[in-house]
N, C-alpha and C positions, 0 to 999 in steps of 0.2 A: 847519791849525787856525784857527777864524774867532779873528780879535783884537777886541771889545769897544771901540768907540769910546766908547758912555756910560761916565763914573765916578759908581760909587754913592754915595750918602751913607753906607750899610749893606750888607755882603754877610751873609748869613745861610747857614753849611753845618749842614745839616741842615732836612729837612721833615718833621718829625716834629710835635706837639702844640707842642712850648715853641719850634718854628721858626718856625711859623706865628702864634702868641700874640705873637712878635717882629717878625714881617714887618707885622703886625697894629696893634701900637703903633708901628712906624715911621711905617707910613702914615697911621697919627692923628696925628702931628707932624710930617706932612708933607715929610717926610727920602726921600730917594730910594734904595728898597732892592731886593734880590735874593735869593732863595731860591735854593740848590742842593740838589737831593738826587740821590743814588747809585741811587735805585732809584722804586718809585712815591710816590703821595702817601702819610704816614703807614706808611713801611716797616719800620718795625718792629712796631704794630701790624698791618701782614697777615700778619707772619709768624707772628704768637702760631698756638696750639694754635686751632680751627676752633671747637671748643666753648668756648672760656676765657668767662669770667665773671669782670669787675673786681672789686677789691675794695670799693671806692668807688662810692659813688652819681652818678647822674649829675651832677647838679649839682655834684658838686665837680672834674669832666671837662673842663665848660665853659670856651672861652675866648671872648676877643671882644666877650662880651657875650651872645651867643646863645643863647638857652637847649637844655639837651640832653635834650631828653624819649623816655622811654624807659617800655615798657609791664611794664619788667622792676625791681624795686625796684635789683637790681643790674645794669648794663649788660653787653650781652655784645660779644664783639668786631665782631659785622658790624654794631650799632647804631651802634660805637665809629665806626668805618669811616665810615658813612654818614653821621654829624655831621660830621666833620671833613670830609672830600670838600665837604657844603653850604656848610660856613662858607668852604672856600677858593674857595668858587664865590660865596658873596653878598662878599666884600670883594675877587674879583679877584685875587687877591693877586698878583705876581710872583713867579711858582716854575719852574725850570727843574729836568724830571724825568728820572730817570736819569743822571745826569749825576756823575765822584766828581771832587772835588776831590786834586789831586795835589799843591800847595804854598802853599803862603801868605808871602810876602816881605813884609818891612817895609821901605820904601823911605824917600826925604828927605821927604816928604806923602803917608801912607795908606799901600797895601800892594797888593801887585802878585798878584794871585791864579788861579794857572794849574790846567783841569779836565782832564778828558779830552777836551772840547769847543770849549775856548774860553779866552782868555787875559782875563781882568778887571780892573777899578783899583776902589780903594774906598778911603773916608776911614777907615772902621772895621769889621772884622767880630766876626762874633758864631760861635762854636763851640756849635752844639746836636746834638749827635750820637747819644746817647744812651750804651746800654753793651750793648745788645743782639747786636750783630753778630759778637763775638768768643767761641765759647764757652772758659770755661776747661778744658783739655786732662787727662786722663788720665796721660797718660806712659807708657802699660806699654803692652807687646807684644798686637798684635792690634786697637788702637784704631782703625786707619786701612780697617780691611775694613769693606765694604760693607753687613752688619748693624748695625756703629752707628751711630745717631743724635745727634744734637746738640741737633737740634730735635723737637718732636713738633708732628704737625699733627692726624690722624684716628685715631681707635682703631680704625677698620674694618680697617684695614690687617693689624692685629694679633690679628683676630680667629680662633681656635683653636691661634695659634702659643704660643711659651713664651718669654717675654719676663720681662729682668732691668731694673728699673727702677731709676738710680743718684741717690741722693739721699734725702730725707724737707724738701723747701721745697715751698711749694704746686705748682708745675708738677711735681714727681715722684709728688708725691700725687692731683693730680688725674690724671696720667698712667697711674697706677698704679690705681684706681678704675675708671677709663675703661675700658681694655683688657680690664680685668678682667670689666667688665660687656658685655663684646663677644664674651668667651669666650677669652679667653688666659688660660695657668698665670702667672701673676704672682708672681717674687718681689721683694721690696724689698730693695737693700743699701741700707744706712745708716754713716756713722762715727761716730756719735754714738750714744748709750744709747737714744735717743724719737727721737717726731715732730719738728719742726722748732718750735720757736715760735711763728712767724710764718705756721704752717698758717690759713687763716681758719676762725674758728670756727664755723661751720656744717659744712665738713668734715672737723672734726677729727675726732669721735664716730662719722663713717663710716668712715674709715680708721681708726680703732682699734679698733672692732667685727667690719670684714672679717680682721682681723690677730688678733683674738682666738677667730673663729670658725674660723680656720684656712681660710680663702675664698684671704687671700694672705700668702705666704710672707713675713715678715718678716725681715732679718739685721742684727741691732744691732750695732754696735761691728765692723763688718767692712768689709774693701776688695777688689774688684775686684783681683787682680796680673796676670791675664793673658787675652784672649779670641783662641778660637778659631772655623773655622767651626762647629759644632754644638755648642760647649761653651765654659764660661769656669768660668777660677779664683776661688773665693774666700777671703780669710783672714778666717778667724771665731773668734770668742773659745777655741773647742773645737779648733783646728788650722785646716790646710786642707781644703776640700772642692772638689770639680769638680761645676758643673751641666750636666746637657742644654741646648742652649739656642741658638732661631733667633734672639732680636732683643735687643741691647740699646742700651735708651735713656740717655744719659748726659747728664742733666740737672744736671749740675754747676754749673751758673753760668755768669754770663759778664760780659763786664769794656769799658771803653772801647776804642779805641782809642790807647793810650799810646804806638805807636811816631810815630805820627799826632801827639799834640801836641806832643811834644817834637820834632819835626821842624821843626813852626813857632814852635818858642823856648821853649815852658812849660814852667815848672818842675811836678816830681810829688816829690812827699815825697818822702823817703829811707826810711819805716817802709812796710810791708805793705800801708798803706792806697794809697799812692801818690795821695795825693790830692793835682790839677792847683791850684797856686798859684792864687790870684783874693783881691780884696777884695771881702767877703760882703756890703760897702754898697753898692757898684757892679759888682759881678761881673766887672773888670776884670781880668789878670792879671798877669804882671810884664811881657807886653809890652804897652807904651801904644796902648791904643786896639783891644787884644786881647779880646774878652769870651766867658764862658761862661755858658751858659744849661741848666737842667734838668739831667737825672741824673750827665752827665758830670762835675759837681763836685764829684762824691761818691767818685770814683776807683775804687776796690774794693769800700767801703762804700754798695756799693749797693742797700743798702734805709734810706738813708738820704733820697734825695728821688724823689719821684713827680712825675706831673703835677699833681697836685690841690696839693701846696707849693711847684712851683718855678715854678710860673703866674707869679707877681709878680718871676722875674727879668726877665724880658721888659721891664714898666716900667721898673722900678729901671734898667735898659741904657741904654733911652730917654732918662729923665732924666737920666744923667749924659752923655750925650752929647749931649744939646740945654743941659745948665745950666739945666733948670728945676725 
């Protein structure tokens, strides 16, 4: 494993948007920093769905400075993509890709930071990981067979098969839409009575007219208990029933990495949120000289920060670690 002679001013895990927005303000204050990510630039934006469309305007995308212009009122992912890729290319930045971070040590000055790659020294790092990587799990029998999903990427995939779509949050709805309009039997379980809330409102009215037309299956107030190959359980308000069924997509969510910070010291609530300790002035945590940046500071409550609000932890980081 190569050992790292330089010590950073900054090591930064994660290369995601608020990684880069960090690596970005370091190097405007002239601080000596390091990007790692696990996978390529912007890794969790490639893995979104192939079609997704933010919710958010460009402009509010933007880091850097750069503007992010887009012929689309709302951005879609491979624009997303191709901003980000330029801007790490017009500032240079220091990013080391593919690369995952295995521990983080806080030593007598700074912290001792070992990858799959390579052993580091750094005055301070920054946690920007996101919560994308982990989905949350099912639990019942059948989850781990080869027809479910976690992720969704192309509705072609899915085109004439009979696909169960698990959830009602925008990626189950636009999942569900998608497939449907590809030529799959779609139905939607849902736990809840409705749509999701937080459906954006331009496809709410779709999804709820395919649902009233009888286009896609709808199942309110019901759970998945068990999938088979050609078939899965469901309990629904009326008892249980058993569907036909090649594919299902389990868009349930998904959450940080919490074995991951608590491994390098951070505290996570004690309540459901488990939301990672930090002070909200300086996104600092309880360990000194520890910081977190973008959505991972939202723990569970993950629609609590985006890119387009957690932009300015990136600064905030900066300054408290220069004293200016």
């Amino acid at each position: 494993m190569e050992i790292a002679t330089d010590r950073f001013d900054v090591l930064i895990i994660g290369g995601g948007p608020i990684g880069l927005a960090c690596g970005i303000e370091a190097q405007a204050a002239g601080l000596s920093y390091l990007i790692i990510e696990k996978g390529c630039l912007v890794n969790s934006l490639f893995n979104y769905p192939q079609t997704m469309t933010f919710f958010s305007t460009s402009e509010r995308l933007e880091i850097g400075g750069v503007p992010f212009a887009s012929i689309n009122s709302k951005p879609r992912r491979a624009e997303a993509l191709e901003y980000y890729r330029r801007v790490q290319q017009k500032f240079s930045l220091n990013i080391r890709l593919f690369e995952e971070v295995g521990t983080v040590e806080k030593q007598d000055t700074g912290f001792k930071v070992t990858t799959s790659k390579a052993v580091y020294r750094a005055e301070q790092v920054i946690v920007a990981t996101g919560f994308y990587d982990i989905p949350c799990m099912l639990d019942i029998p059948g989850e781990s067979l080869p027809k479910v999903a976690h992720y969704y990427h192309d509705p072609h995939y899915y085109a004439g098969q009979r696909v169960v779509v698990i959830g009602a949050s925008n990626s189950s709805v636009d999942a569900a839409l998608e497939t449907y309009r590809k030529g799959a039997e779609v139905t939607l379980v849902v736990r809840d009575s409705d749509i999701g809330k937080r459906v954006k409102y331009w496809v709410r009215p779709d999804i709820e007219n395919r649902i009233a037309n009888g286009e896609i299956t709808a199942l309110f107030n019901s759970r998945l208990t068990e999938i088979r190959a050609a078939s899965v359980d469901v309990l629904t308000p009326a008892g249980p029933i058993t569907l036909d069924n090649d594919f299902v997509l389990a868009l349930t969510g998904y959450q940080p990495n919490f074995s991951f910070l608590e491994r390098i010291g951070i505290d996570l609530a004690k309540d459901a949120s488990r939301v990672p300790y930090h002070n909200p002035e300086t996104m600092e945590t309880n360990v000194p000289g520890l910081y977190l940046a973008g959505v991972v500071c939202g723990g569970m409550n993950t629609h609590l920060w985006f890119i387009e609000n957690s932009r300015i932890h990136a600064s905030q980081i900066i300054r408290h670690i220069t004293g200016s």
